[in-house]
C-alpha positions as CSV (number, residue, x, y, z in Angstrom):
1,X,-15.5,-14.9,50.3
2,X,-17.1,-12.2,48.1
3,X,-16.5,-12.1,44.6
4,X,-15.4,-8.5,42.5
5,X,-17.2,-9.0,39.4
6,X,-15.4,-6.6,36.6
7,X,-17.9,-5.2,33.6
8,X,-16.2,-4.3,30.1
9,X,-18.2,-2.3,27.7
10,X,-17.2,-2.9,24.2
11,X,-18.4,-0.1,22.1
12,X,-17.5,-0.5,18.1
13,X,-18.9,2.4,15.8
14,X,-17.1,4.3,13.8
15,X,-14.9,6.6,15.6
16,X,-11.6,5.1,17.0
17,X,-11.2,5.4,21.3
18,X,-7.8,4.9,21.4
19,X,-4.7,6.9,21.7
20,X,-4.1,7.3,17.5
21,X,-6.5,9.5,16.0
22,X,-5.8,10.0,12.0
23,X,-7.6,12.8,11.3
24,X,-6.6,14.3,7.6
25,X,-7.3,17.9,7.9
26,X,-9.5,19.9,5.7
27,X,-7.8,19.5,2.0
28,X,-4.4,18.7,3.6
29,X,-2.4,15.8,3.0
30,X,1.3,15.3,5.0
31,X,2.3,13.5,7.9
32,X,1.8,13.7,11.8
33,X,4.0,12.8,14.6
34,X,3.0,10.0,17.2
35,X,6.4,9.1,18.6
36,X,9.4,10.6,19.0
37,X,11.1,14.1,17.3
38,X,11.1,15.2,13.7
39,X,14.7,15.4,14.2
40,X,15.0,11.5,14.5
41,X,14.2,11.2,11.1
42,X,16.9,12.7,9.9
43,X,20.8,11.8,8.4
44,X,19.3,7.9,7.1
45,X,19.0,7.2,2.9
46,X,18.1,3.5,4.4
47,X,14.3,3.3,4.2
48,X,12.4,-0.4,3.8
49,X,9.2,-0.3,2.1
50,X,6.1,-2.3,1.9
51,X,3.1,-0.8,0.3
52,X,0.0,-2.7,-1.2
53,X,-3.6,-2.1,-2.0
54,X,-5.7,-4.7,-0.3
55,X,-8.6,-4.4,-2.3
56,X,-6.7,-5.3,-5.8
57,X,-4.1,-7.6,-4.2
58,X,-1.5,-4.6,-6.1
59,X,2.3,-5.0,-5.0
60,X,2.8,-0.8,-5.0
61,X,6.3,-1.4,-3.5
62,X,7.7,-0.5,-7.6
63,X,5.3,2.3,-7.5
64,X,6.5,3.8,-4.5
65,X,10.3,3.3,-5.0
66,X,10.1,4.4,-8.5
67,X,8.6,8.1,-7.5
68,X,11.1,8.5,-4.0
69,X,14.4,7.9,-6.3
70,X,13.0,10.5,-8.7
71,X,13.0,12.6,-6.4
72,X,15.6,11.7,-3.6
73,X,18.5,10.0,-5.9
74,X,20.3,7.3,-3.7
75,X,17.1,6.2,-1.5
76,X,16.7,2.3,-2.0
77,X,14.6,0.1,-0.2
78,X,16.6,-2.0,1.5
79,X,15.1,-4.8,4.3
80,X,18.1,-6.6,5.3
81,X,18.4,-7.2,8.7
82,X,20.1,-6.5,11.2
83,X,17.5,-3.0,9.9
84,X,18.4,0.7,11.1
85,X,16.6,3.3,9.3
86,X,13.1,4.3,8.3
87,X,10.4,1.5,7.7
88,X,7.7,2.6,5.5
89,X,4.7,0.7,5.5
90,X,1.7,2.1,3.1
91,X,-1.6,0.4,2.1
92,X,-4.4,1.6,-0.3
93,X,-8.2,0.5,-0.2
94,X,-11.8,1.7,-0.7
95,X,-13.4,3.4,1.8
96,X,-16.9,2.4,2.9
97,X,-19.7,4.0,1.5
98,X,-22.8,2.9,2.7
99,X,-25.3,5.4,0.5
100,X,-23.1,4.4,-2.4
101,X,-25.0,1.3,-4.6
102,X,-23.6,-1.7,-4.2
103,X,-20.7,-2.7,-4.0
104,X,-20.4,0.3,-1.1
105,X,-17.6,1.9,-2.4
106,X,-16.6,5.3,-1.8
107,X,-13.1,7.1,-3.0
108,X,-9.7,5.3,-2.2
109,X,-8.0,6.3,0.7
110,X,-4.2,5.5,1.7
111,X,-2.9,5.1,5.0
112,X,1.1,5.2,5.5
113,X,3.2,5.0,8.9
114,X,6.7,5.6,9.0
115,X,8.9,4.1,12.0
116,X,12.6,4.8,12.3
117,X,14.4,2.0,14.1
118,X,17.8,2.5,15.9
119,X,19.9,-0.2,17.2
120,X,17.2,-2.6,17.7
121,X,15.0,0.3,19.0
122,X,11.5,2.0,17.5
123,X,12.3,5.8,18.6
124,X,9.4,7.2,16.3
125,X,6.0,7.1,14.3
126,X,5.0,9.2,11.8
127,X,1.5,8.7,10.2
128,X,0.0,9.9,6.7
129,X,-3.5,9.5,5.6
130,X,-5.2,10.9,1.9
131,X,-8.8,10.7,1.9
132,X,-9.0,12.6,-2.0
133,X,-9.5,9.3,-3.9
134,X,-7.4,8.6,-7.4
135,X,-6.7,5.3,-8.7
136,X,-4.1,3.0,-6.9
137,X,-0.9,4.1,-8.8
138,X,-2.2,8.1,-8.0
139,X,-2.5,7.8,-4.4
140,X,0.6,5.8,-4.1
141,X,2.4,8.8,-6.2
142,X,1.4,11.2,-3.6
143,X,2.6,9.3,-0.8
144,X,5.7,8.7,-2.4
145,X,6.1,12.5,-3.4
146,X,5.3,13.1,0.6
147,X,7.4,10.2,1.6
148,X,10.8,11.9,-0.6
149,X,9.7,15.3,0.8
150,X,10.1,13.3,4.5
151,X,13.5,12.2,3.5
152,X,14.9,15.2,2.8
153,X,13.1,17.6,5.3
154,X,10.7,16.1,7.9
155,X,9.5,19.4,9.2
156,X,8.6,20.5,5.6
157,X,6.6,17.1,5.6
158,X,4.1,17.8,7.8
159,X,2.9,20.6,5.9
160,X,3.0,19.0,2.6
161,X,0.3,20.8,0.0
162,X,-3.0,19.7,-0.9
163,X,-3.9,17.5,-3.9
164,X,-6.4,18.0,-6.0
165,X,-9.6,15.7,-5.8
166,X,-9.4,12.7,-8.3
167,X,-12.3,11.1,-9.7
């Protein structure tokens, strides 16, 4: 009986294989779509939010509520379950920098995906990503401020403005 002998090649750098790529585009901030239509984000005021930088242990779930009901009045997160609406997950760290004296840290960066569930059902992703750097509360605020822009118009999301670099 012969044998079929089956090689896997692992290769870990720094550039992601797989099917998500988050590329943030030249001085643009805003969401992509992975999953689903534009369209599906639409008609829901029910969003459930987690959002935390990992680096600081910071809960940013205040932050990030506080600057969407500025801005959309009558947006609340709101987890209870059985859950149909938009789930917002967001997290802030440092990025890597290995010319950078220790401790290797280069700007904060955030990274946001938004799902919207439907009768038990994920129907679509949307993804954010801000490389510009700010503190915690700053790139927080300028997912939030793209996260209220989502709510109301998710086509006028994805083509959200440029923030200025933060030191």
């Amino acid at each position: 009986m012969r044998s079929l002998v089956v090689a896997v090649v692992l290769t870990i750098g720094c550039a992601h294989a797989g099917p998500l790529e988050v590329r943030q585009p030249e001085g643009q901030r805003g969401f992509s779509l992975e999953k689903g239509a534009w369209a599906d984000f639409r008609d829901t005021t029910r969003v459930c939010i987690s959002a935390t930088d990992t680096d600081l242990g910071l809960d940013l779930v205040p932050t990030v509520s506080a600057a969407i009901q500025t801005r959309v009045p009558g947006v609340r997160s709101n987890c209870g379950s059985p859950f149909d609406g938009i789930r917002v997950e967001y997290h802030s760290s440092y990025s890597a920098c290995t010319h950078c004296p220790a401790p290797y840290r280069g700007p904060r960066f955030g990274f946001g995906f938004l799902w919207r569930d439907q009768q038990g059902h994920r129907i679509a992703l949307a993804l954010w990503v801000d490389t510009h750097g700010g503190t915690p509360a700053q790139v927080a605020e300028a997912f939030a401020e793209d996260l209220a822009t989502f709510v109301l118009d998710p086509e006028k999301a994805r083509r959200s403005e440029p923030r200025a670099a933060e030191q």
